[in-house]
C-alpha positions as CSV (number, residue, x, y, z in Angstrom):
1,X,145.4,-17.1,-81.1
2,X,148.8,-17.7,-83.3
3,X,149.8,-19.6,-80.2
4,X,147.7,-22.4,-80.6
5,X,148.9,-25.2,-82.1
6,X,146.1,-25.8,-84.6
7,X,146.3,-22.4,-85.8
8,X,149.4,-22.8,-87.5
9,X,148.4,-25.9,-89.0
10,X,145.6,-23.9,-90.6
11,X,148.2,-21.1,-92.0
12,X,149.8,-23.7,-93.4
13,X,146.8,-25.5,-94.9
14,X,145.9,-21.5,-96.5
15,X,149.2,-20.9,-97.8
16,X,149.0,-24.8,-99.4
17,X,145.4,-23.8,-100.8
18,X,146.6,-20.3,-101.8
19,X,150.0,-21.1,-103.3
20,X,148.4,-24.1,-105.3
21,X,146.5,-21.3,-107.5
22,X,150.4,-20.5,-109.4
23,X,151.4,-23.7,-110.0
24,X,150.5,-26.3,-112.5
25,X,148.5,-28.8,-112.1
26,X,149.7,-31.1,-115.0
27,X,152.1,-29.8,-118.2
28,X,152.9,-31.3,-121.2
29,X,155.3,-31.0,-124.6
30,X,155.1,-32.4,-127.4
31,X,158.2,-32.6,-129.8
32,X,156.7,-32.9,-132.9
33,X,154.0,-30.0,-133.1
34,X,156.1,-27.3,-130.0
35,X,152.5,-27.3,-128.5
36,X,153.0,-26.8,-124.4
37,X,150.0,-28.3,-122.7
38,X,149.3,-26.9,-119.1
39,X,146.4,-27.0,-116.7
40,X,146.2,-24.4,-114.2
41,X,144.1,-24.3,-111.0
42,X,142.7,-22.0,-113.0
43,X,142.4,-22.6,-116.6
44,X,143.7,-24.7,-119.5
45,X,146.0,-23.3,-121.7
46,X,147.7,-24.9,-124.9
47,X,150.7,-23.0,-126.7
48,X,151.6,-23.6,-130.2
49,X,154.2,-21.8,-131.7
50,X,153.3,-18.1,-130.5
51,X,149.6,-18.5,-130.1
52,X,148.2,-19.3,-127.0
53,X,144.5,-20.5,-126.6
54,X,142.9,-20.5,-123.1
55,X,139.9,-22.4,-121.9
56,X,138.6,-21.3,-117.8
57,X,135.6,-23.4,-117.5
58,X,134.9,-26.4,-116.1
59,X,139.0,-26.1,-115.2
60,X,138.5,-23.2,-113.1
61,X,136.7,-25.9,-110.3
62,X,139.7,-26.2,-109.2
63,X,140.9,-22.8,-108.1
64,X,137.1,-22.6,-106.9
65,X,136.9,-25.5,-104.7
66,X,140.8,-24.2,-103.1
67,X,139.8,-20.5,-102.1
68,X,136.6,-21.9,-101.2
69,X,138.4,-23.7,-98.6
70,X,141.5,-21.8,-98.0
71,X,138.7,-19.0,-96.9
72,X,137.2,-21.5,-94.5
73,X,139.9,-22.4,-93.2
74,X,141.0,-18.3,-92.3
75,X,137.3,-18.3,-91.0
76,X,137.9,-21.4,-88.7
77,X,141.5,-19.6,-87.1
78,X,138.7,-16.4,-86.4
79,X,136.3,-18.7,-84.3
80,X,138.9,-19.4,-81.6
81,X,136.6,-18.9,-78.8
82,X,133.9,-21.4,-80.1
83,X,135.8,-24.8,-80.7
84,X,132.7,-27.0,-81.1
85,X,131.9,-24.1,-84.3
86,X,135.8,-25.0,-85.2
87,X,135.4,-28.3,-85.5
88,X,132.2,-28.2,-87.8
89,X,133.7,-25.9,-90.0
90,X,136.7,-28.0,-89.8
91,X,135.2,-31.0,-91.0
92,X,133.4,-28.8,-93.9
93,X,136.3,-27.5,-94.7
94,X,137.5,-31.2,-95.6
95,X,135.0,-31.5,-97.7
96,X,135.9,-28.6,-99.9
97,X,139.7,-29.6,-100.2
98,X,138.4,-33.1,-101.1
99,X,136.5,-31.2,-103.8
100,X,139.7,-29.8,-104.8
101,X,141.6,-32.8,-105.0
102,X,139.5,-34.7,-106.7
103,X,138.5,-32.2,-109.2
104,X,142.3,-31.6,-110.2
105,X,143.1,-35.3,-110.4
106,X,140.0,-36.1,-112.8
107,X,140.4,-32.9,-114.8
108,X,144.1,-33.9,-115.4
109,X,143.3,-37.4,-116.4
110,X,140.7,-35.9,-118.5
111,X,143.3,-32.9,-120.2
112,X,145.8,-36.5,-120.5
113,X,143.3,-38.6,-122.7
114,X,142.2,-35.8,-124.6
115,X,145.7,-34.6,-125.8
116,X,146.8,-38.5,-126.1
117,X,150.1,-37.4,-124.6
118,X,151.7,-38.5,-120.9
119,X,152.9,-35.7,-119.4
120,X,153.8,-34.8,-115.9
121,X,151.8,-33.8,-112.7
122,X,152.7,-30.5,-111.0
123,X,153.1,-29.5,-107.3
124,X,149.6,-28.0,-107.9
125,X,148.0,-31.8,-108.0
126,X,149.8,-32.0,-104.4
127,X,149.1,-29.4,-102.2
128,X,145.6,-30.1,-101.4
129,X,146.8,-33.0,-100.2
130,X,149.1,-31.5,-97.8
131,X,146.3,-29.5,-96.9
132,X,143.6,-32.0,-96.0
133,X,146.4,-33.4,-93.8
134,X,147.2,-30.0,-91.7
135,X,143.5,-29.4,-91.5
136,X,142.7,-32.9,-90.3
137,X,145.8,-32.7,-87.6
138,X,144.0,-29.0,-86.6
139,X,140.9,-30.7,-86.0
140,X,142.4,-33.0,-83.9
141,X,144.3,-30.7,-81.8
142,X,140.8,-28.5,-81.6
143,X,139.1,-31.7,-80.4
144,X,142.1,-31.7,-78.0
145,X,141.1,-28.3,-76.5
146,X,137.5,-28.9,-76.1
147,X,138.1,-32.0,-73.8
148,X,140.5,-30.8,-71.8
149,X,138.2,-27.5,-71.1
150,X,135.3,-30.2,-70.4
151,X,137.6,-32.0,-68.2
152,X,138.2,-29.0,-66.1
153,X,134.3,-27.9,-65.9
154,X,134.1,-31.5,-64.9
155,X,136.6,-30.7,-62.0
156,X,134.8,-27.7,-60.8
């Protein structure tokens, strides 16, 4: 199974998914005030001075939608023996991680007008992207397999 070519562009896509859950999303500081602004996968957190004040929901999407599909994706690597299962899951899978992107990029721009400060986009905001790319490459290579096993029924 590790073998497979598509296999480890799923691990890959799970330890993009899974990683993404430490890192931040977007951070900002502001001089004047020592506030830290930072948006998690999983929540939204403002420091000021000592005090820190945390907000989860709706910010937590984010994490949601990435173990959503970092868990369909260690699902997918399971079905080995059913491709044309693979491929489905596959293309749900996409449809999670798009989730995930695009929930991060409009909750940042939304964290970035509220606070009426620019600050800087973390590896967080990136790593779905690298994601949707290994799982679109695995899907390929799975589409790969199947026609080369119909090709040899075809032989037979």
């Amino acid at each position: 199974m590790w073998q497979r070519k598509q296999t480890i562009f799923l691990a890959i896509a799970i330890a993009c998914l899974v990683g993404m859950i430490f890192f931040p999303v977007w951070q900002a500081k502001t001089d004047t005030t020592d506030t830290t602004m930072t948006l998690y996968p999983l929540y939204y957190g403002v420091k000021q001075g000592t005090a820190l004040t945390v907000v989860y929901f709706p910010y937590s999407l984010i994490a949601i939608f990435g173990i959503a599909a970092a868990t369909l994706a260690a699902f997918e690597i399971g079905k080995f023996e059913n491709r044309m299962l693979q491929i489905k899951i596959g293309a749900l899978n996409s449809l999670f991680i798009a989730g995930c992107m695009g929930s991060a990029a409009y909750l940042s721009v939304q964290v970035m007008k509220e606070a009426h400060v620019a600050g800087n986009y973390g590896i967080s905001l990136f790593f779905p992207a690298v994601a949707l790319v290994c799982n679109a490459i695995a899907n390929r290579f799975i589409r790969k397999d199947e026609n080369l096993v119909r090709d040899a029924d075809r032989l037979r």
